[in-house]
N, C-alpha and C positions, 0 to 999 in steps of 0.2 A: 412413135408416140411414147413411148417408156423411157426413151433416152431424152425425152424433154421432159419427162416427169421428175427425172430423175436430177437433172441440170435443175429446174425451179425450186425443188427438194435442197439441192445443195448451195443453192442462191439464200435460200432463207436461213437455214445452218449459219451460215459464213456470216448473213446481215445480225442474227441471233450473237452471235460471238463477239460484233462490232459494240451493237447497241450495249452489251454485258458491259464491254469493257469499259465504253464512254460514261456507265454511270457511276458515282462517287462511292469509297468505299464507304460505310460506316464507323463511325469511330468510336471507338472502344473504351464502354464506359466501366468504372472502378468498379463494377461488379464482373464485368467481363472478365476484368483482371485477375480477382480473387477465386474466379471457377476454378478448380481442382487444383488451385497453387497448395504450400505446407506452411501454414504460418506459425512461429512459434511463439511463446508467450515464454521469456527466461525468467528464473526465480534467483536470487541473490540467498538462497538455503538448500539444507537440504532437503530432502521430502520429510513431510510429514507436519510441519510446521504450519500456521494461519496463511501466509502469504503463498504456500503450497499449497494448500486445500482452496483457496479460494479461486486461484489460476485452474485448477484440473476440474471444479467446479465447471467452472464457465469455458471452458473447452466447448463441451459438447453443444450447451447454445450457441455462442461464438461461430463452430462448424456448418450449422444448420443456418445463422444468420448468414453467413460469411460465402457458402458453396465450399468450402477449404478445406483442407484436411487442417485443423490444429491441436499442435503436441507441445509438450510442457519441459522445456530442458532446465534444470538445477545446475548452478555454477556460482558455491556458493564462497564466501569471502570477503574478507573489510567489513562486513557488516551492509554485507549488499551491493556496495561500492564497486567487486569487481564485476560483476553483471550489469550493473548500471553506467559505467565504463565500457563494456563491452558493448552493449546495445547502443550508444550513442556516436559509436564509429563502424556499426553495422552499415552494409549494402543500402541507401534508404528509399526503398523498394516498396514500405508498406508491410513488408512480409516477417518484421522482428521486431515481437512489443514487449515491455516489461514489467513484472507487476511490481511498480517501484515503490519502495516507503515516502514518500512523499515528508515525513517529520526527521527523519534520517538525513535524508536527501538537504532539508533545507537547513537544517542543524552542520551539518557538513562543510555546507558553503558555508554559511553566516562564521561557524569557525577557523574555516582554514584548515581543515583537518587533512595531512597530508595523504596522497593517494586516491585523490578524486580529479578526474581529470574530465571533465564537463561544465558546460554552461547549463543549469539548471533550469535557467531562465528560453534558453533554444531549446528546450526536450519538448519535445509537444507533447500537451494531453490531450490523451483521447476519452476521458470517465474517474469519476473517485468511485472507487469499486467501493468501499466501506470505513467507515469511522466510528467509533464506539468510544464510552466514557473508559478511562481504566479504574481499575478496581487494585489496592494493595494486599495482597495474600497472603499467609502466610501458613507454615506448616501447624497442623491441630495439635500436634505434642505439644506446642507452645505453649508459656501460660497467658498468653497477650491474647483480650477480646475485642479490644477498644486502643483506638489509638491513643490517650490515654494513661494506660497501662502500657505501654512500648515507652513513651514518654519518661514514666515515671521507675521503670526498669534500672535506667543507669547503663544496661549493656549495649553494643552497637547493634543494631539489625544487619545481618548477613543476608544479601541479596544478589541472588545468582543471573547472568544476561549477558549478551553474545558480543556486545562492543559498547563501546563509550557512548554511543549517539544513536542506536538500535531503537529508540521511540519508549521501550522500556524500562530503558538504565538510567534515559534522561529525565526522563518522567520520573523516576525513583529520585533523581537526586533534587529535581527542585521542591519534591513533596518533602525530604529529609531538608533541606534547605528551609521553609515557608514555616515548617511546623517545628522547625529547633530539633528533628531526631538527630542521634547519633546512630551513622548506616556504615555500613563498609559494603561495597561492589567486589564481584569476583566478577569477570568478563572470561571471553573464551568460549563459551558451549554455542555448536553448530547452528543452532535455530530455536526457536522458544519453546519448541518441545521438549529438548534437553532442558533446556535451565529452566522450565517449568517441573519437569521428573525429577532434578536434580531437589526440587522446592519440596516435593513428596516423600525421597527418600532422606528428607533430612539431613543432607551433604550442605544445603543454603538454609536458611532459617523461612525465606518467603521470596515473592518474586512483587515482579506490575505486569499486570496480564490485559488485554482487554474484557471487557464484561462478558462478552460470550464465550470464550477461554475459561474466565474466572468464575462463570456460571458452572461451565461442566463439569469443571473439580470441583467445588464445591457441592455440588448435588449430590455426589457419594460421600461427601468426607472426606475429601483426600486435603482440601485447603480451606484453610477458612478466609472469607471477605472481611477483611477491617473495615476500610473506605474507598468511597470513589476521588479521584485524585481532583477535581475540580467541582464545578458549581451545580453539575447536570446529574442524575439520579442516573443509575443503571437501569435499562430499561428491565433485562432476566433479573436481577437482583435489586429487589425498588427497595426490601427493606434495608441497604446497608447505605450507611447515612455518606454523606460528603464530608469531604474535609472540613467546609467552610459548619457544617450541623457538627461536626465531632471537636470542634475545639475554638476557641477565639484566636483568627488570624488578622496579625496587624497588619496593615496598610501597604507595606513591604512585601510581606508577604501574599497577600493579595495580587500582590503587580507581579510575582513570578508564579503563583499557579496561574492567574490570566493570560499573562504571555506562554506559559506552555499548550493550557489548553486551544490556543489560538493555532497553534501549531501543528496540534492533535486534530483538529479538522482535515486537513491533508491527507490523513490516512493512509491506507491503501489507495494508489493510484494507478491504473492502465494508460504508460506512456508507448512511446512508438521512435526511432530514429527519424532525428533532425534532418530535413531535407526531402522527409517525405514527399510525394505531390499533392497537393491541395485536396484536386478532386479524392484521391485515397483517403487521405486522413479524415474529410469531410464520412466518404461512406463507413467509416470505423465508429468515428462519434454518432454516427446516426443507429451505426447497428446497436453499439453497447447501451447508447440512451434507451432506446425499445427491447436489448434484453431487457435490464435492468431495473425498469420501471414496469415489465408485465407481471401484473398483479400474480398468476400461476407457478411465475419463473420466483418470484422475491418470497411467496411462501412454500415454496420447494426448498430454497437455499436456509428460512426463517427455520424449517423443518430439520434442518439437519445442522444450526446452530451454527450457521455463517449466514446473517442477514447481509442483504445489500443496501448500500443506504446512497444510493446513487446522486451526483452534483455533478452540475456543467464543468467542462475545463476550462471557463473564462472566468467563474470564481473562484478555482483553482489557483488558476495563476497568477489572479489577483492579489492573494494571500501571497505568495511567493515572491510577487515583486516588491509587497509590501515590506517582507520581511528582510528582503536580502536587498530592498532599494534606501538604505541610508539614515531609513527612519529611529531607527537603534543608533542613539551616539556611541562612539568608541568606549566611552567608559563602560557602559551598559555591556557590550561586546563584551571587552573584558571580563566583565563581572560573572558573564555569562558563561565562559570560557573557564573561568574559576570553580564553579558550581557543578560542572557538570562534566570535566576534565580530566579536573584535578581534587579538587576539597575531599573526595570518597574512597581514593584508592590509593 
């Protein structure tokens, strides 16, 4: 009797191991994938800068969205360009995202700036992590209150920023462009921390910061706010007037702060290597849209003076194609190329 028990016992066993095997496996969806992987977010600075703070920010949500371990590697250079290079011929695994300048980035292309070696237009986005008006600063020993008073100075504004096309420098030159200043650019320092300190310890006379940067030196003293570089009020600083409230700009002028600030929408972007899989990329934009947008997470970041001002990557890219599909004639190019290349340095 027990060696029939035992034969029936091991009949089931064996039918148990068949039926297992005959059924399909599951397949493995983009969260599955991202369980205990290490995803990295590369920064085009060094630590310490906006585009730094805002990546180590959002680490820790990112992980919690994600299941993932993510860490923040700095590889800075070109003005971003070597990181954003680098990530665009990464593994495309999902597992290597950028927090890219998106106004750099498109500025870059549209010039021909040598050392870029990407299709701006294949970089997938995954979220605009943040976009903010700029604000022009300058150090308080100055006697300049008012743009104005720079104006009517006679001397060049000295303004300190890391590359030609850094979202800063160029924004500097088409504000000295629109409004007739005379500026001179020093380029070179590591990330806008430095050429913001360098703006403090009066080595530069001023910088273009964005509003929440330009808020928080300002708040002690350390810089004063002239103007916002285009048409939109800062939201930390509502009292420092626009360019277009601080002077009469002509028509010309109008058509180049409009096109920069066009530009300045782009912001901070969270890209990802071309070739990603679909379903990955889909579960990335899905996590960053619901960080992003939860009301606790955007005044925790609002709190510590990196708001998120989160946008789809389909109007993203829209701007992008716009910008780099044809619609600028070659003179315009040109022109553009002149202003913010070459005219300041």
């Amino acid at each position: 009797m027990k060696r029939i028990v035992r034969a029936l016992y091991g009949c089931l066993i064996a039918s148990a191991g068949v039926c297992a095997a005959a059924l399909p496996a599951r397949a493995e969806t983009a969260a599955d994938f991202y369980a205990g992987k290490t995803v990295r977010i590369m920064v085009g600075t060094t630590p310490g800068g906006g585009f730094d703070a805002y990546a180590r920010l959002l680490a820790p949500s990112m992980q919690k969205k994600l299941g993932a371990t993510v860490i923040v590697e700095n590889k800075p250079g070109g003005s971003h360009m070597v990181a954003m290079n680098a990530v665009y011929t990464a593994t495309p695994d999902g597992l290597t995202l950028m927090m890219a300048p998106g106004e750099g980035a498109v500025l870059g292309k549209l010039l021909n700036e040598p050392g870029i070696h990407f299709d701006l237009n294949a970089y997938p986005i995954v979220a605009r992590v943040n976009t903010a008006p700029r604000v022009l600063i300058i150090n308080p020993a100055l006697p300049y209150r008012t743009l104005k008073d720079i104006q009517a100075s006679g001397k060049p504004l000295v303004m300190g920023f890391s590359g030609k096309d850094d979202g800063a420098s160029d924004t500097a030159a088409v504000l000295c462009h629109a409004a007739n200043l005379a500026c001179k650019m020093i380029i070179g320092y590591p990330s806008s921390k430095e050429f913001t300190l360098a703006a403090v310890r009066g080595e530069v006379d001023g910088t273009v910061l964005t509003e929440d940067s330009a808020a928080h030196f300002s708040e002690n003293g350390q810089l004063r706010p002239i103007v916002t570089t285009g048409r939109e009020h800062a939201t930390f600083l509502p009292d420092v007037p626009t360019v277009f409230e601080a002077m009469t700009v002509s028509a010309e002028g109008s058509w180049w702060l409009d096109f920069r600030d066009d530009v300045r929408k782009l912001g901070r972007l969270l890209m990802v290597t071309p070739g990603t899989p679909p379903e990955r990329l889909a579960f990335l934009r899905d996590s960053l849209k619901a960080i992003e947008t939860d009301k606790a997470t955007m005044a925790a970041f609002a709190a510590k003076g990196q708001p998120l001002r989160y946008a789809p990557p389909e109007e993203m890219a829209a701007i992008i194609a716009r910008l780099l599909g044809g619609e600028l004639s070659p003179d315009k190019v040109k022109a553009i190329d002149e202003v913010i290349m070459k005219k300041y340095y």
